[in-house]
NUTORMAR-222930 format. One record per residue (C-alpha): x, y, z; residue number from 1. Coordinates in pm, whole numbers, plus 50000, padded with zeros to 5 digits. Layout:
N
<rec <X Y Z> NUM>;
...
% end
This chain:
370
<rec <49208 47782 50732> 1>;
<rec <49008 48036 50942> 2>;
<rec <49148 48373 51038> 3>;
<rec <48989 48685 51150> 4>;
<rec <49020 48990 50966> 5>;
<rec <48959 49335 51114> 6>;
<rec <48793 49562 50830> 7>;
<rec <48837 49951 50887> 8>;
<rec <48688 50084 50560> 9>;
<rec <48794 50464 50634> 10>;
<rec <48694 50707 50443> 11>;
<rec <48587 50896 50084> 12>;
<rec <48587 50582 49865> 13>;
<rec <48784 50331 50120> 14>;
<rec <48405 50169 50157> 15>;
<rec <48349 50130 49829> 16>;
<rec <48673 49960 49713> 17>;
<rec <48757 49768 50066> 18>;
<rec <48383 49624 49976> 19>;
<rec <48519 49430 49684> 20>;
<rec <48804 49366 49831> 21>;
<rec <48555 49120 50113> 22>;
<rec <48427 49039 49765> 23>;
<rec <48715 48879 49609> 24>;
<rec <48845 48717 49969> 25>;
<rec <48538 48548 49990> 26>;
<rec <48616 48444 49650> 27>;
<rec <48853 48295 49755> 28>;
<rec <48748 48156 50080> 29>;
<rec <48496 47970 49862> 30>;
<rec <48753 47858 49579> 31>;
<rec <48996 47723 49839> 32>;
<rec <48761 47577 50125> 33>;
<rec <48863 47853 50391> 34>;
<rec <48655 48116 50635> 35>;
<rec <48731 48429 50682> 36>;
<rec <48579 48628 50991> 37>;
<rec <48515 48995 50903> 38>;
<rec <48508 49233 51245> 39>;
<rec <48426 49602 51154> 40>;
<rec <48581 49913 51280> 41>;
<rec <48628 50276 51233> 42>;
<rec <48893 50506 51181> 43>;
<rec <48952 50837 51062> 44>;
<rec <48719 51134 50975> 45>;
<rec <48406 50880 51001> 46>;
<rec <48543 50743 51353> 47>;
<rec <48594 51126 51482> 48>;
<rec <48194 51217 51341> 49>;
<rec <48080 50911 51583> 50>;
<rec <48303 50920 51817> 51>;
<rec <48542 51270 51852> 52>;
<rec <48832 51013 51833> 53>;
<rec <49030 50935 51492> 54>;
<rec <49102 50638 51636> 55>;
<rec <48857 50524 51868> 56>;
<rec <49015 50243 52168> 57>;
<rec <48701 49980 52018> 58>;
<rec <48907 49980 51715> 59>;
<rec <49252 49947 51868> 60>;
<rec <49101 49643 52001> 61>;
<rec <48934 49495 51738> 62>;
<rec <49247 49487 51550> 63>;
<rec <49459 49361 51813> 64>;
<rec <49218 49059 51846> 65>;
<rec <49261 48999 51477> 66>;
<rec <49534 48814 51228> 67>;
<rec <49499 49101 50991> 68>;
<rec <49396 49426 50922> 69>;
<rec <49228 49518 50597> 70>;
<rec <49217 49927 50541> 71>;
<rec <49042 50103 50303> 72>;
<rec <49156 50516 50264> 73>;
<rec <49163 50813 50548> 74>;
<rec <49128 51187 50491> 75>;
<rec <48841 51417 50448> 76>;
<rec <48856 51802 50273> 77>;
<rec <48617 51964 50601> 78>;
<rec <48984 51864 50786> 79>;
<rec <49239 51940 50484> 80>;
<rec <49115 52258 50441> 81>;
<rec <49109 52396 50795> 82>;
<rec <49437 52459 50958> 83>;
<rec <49324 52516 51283> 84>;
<rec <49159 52162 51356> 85>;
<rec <49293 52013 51647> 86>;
<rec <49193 51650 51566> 87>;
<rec <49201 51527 51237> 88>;
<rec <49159 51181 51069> 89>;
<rec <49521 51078 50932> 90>;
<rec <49591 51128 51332> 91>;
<rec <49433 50789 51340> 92>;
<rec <49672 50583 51119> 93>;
<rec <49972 50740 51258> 94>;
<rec <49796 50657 51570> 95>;
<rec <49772 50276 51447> 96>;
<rec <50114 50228 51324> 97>;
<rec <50205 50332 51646> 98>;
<rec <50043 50137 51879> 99>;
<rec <50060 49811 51671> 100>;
<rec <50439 49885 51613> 101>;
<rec <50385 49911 51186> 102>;
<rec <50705 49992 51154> 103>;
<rec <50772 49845 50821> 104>;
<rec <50557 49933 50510> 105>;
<rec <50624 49746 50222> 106>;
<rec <50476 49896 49831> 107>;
<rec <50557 49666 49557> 108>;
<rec <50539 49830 49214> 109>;
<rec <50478 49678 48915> 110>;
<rec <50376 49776 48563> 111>;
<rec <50115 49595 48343> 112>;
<rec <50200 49552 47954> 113>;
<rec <49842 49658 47930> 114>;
<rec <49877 49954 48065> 115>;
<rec <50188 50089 47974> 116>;
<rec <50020 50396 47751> 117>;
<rec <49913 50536 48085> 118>;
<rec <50263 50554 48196> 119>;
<rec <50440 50900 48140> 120>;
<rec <50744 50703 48072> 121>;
<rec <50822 50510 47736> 122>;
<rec <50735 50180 47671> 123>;
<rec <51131 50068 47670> 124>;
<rec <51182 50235 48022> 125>;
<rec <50892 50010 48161> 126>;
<rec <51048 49664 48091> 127>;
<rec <51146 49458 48326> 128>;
<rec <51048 49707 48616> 129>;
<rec <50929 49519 48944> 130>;
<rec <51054 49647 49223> 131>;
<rec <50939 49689 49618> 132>;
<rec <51008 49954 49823> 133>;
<rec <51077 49926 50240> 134>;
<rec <50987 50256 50390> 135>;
<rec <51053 50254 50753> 136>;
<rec <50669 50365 50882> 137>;
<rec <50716 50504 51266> 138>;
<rec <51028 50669 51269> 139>;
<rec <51158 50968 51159> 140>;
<rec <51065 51343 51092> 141>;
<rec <50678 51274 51103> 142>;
<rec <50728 51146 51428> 143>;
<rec <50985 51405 51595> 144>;
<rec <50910 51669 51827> 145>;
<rec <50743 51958 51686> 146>;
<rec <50798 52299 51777> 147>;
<rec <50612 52633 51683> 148>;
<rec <50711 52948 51811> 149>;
<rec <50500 53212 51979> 150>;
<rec <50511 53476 51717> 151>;
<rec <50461 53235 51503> 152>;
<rec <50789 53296 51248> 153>;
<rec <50964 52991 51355> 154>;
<rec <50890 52634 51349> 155>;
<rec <51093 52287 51407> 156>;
<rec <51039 51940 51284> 157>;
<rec <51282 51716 51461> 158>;
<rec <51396 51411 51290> 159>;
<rec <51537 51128 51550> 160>;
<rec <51583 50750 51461> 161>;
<rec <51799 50488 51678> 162>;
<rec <51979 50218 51571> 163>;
<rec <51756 49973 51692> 164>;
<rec <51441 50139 51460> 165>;
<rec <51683 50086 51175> 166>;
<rec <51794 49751 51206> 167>;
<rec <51491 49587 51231> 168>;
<rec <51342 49712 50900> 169>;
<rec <51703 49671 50748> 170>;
<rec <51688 49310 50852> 171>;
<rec <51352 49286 50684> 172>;
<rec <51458 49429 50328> 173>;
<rec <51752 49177 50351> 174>;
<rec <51525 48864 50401> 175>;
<rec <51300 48974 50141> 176>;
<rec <51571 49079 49846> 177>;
<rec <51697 48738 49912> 178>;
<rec <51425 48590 49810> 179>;
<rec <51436 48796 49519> 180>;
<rec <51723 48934 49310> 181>;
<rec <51931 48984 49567> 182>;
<rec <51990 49348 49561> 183>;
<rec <51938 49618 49783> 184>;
<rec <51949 49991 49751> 185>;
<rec <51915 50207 50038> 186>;
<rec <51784 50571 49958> 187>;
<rec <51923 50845 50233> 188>;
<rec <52087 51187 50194> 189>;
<rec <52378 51067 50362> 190>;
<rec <52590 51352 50239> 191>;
<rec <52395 51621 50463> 192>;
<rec <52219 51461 50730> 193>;
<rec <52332 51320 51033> 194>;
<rec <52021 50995 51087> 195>;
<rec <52122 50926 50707> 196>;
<rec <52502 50870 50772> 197>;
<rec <52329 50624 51100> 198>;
<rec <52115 50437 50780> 199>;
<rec <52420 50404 50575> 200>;
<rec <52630 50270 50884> 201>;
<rec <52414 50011 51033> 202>;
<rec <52296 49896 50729> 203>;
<rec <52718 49862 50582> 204>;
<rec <52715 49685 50936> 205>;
<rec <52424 49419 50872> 206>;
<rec <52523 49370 50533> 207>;
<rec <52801 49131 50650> 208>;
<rec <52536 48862 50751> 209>;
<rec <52399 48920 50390> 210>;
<rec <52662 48845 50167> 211>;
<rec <52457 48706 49877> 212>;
<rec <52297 49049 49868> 213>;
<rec <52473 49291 49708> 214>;
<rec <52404 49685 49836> 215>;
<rec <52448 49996 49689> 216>;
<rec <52425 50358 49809> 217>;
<rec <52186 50665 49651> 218>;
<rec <52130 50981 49776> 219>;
<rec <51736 51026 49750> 220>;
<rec <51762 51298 49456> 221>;
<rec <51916 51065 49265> 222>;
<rec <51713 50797 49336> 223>;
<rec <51366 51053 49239> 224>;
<rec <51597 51079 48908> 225>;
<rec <51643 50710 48858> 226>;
<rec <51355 50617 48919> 227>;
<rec <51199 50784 48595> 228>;
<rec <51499 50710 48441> 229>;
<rec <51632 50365 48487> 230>;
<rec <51385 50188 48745> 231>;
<rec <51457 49854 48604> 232>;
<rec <51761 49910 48778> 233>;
<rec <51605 49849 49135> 234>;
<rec <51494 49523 49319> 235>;
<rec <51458 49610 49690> 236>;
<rec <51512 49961 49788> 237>;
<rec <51518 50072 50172> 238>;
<rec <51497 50407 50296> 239>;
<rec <51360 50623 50611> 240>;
<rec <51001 50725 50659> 241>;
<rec <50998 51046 50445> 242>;
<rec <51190 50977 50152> 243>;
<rec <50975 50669 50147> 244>;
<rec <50611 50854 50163> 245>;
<rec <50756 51075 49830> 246>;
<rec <50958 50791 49627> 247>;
<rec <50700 50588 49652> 248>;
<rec <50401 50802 49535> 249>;
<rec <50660 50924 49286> 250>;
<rec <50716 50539 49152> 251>;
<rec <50341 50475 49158> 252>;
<rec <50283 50663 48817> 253>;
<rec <50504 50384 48600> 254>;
<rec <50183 50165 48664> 255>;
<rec <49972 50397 48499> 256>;
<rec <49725 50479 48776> 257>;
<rec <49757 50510 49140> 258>;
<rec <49475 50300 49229> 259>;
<rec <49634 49980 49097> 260>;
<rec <49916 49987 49349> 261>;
<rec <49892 49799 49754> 262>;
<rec <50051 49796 50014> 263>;
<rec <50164 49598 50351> 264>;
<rec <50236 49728 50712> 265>;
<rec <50408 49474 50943> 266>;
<rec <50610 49503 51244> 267>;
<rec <50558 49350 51592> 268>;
<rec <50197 49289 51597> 269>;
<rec <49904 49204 51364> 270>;
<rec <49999 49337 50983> 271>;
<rec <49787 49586 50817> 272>;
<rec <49724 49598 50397> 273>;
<rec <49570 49912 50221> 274>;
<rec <49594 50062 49868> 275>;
<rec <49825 50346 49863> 276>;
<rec <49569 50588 49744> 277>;
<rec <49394 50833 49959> 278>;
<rec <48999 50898 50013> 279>;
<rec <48969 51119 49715> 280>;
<rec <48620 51238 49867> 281>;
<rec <48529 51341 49476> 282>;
<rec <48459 51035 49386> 283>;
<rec <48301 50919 49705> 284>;
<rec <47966 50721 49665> 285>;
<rec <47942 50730 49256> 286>;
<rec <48104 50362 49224> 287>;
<rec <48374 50498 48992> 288>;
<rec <48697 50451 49182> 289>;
<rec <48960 50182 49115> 290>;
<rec <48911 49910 49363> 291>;
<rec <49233 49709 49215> 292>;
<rec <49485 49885 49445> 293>;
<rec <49234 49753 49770> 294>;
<rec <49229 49402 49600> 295>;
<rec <49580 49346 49527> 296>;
<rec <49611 49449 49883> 297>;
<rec <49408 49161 49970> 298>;
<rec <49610 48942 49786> 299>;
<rec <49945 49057 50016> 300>;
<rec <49738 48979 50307> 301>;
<rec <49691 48639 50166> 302>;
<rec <50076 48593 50127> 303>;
<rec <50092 48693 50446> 304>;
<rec <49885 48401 50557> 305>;
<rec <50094 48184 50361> 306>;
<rec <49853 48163 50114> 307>;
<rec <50072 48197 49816> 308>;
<rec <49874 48009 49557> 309>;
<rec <49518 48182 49708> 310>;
<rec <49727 48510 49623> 311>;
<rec <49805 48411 49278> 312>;
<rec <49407 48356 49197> 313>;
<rec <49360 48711 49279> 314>;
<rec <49690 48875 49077> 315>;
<rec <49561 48631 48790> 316>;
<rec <49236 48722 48768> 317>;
<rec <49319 49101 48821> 318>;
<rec <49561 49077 48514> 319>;
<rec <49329 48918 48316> 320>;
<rec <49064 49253 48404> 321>;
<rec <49331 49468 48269> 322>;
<rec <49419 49296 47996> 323>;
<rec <49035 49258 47837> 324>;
<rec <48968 49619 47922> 325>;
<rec <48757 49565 48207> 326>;
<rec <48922 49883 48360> 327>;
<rec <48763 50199 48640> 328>;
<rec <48764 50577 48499> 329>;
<rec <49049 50689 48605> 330>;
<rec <49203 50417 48308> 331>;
<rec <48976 50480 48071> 332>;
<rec <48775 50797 48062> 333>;
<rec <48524 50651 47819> 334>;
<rec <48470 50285 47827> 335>;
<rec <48506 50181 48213> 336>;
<rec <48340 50000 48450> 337>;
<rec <48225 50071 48810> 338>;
<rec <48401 49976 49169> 339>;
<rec <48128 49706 49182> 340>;
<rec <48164 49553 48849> 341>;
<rec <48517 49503 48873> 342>;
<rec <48481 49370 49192> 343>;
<rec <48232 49127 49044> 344>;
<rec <48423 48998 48761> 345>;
<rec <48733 48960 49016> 346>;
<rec <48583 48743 49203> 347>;
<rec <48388 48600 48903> 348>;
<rec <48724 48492 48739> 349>;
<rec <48860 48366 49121> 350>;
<rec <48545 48143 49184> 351>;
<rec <48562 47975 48810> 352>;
<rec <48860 47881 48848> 353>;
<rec <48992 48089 48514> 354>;
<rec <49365 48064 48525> 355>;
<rec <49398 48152 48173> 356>;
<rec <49236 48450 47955> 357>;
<rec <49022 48258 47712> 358>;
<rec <48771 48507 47786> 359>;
<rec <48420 48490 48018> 360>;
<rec <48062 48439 47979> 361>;
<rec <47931 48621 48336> 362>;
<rec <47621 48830 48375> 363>;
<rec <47759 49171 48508> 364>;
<rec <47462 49493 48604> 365>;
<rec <47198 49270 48417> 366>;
<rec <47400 49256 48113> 367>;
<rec <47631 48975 47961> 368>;
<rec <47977 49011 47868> 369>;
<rec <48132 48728 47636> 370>;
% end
């Protein structure tokens, strides 16, 4: 198979970790006898230093050109911590969603038995938990019209979504928990707002053509709740684009670390995969971060592709990291390995074929590891 993959590696550490993210695809590409064309683009606070555009029409173009989009991170503090910037870099990626009609983002989260002493929760809350949440990604409040009045005492954030923006996603999250355990929950706050009590309607409506799904109802402060609670309890949840940027964060910490988790954005166009974390510029450049979130990213894209056993390499061989320790800092504070290494044994494990966790005999930074 040959497909071309546009690679926008963003900012703060989206380099480093999209890097062995390439890594582990051509990995694979090797492995499985396919080529994968890499086109390079810009985006964010590096595309508006080049360019004075967070989203430069070169890059639009690129990725339009493209069967997939592989994104690193976006964000940088000289932006975050001046209110009075006119252009700044997460303009970009709304920008992008937008134009390629994202309009779906889908975060699967899992938990790793490996892992489960980073969790905050107990061991017993964290069986069984798998679980993918369908945030609706152009929609919504983030999207509205925004209003600031003169004197400046007065501001509005409009929140508008049609019918159509809601049943396509809807229609989405019902494929996909069919395919699973055939349960839905849709997350809204149907009890005070007016778009939520349009979710819970079209989606009671769709539901019909469903009816090996079953659906339930949650208000999103109940579903924050549950989640820490019960989140077992979920298989496919839906919700709108803003309870969907918090529950999801919120349900990345039952992995243990937020740079394990990925993420998909489809809609009309050419999809787009990126870890959920952000640039965190602090760590930018020292090879420390947690490149697993990028890679597992790179193993949706793969599924995307219909590359289903090619996607299975990669989640084996990042299990098997976890599971012998091979883990970044932000896991273990004391006996970790760098962006790079993992990256290495990743694609070490992919290109040896090890689809079991007898163990490895690899040279890694001029040592060897048996």
């Amino acid at each position: 198979m040959n497909k071309k993959i546009a690679v926008i590696p963003g900012d703060g550490i989206g380099p480093e970790v999209t890097n062995q993210s390439v890594k582990v695809l051509d990995a694979v590409a090797k492995r499985f006898g396919h080529q994968f064309d890499y086109r390079y683009a810009v985006m964010g606070a590096v595309a508006i230093d080049q360019t004075g555009n967070p989203l430069p029409d070169a890059t639009v173009d690129t990725c339009l050109q493209s069967d997939a989009i592989l994104f690193g991170a976006i964000g940088d503090p000289k932006y975050d911590n001046n209110p009075a910037a006119s252009v700044r870099p997460e303009q970009g990626l709304l920008k992008l969603r937008k134009v390629l009609q994202l309009f779906a983002n889908i975060r699967p989260i899992d938990t790793y038995k490996a892992l489960q002493h980073m969790s905050p929760l107990k061991a017993k809350q964290l069986e069984n938990v798998d679980f993918v949440i369908f945030r609706e990604l152009t929609g919504g409040i983030y999207f509205g019209k925004k209003e600031l009045q003169a004197d400046g005492t007065v501001a509005v954030d409009e929140c508008t979504y049609s019918v159509e923006e809601i049943e396509r996603i809807t229609k989405l999250a019902f494929e996909y928990a069919q395919k699973r355990r055939k349960k839905l929950t849709l997350v809204d706050k149907a009890n005070v707002l007016e778009t939520s009590r349009l979710w819970r309607k079209v989606v009671q409506q769709l539901s019909a053509n469903y009816p090996d799904v079953s659906v339930d109802y949650m208000f999103v402060d109940n579903a924050a709740m549950q989640i820490i609670l019960n989140p077992a309890q979920f298989d496919v949840v839906l919700t709108e684009n803003m309870f969907g940027d918090i529950i999801s964060d919120e349900a990345s910490v039952l992995s243990g670390s937020l740079g394990l988790l990925p993420s998909a954005s489809i809609g009309n166009t050419v999809a787009l995969f990126e870890p959920i974390h952000g640039s965190y510029p602090q760590a930018a450049g020292k090879d420390i971060a947690n490149p697993l979130g990028s890679i597992l990213s790179a193993a949706m894209l793969l599924d995307h592709f219909g590359l289903q056993q090619e996607a299975m390499a990669v989640r084996k061989a990042v299990e098997w990291t976890l599971l012998n320790g091979f883990v970044s800092k932000d896991i273990d504070p004391v006996n970790n390995y760098s962006t790079t290494a993992i990256g290495d044994l990743v694609a070490d494990h992919i290109d040896r074929n090890k689809d079991s966790d007898v163990g490895v005999n690899t040279s890694l930074n001029k040592s060897t590891i048996i």
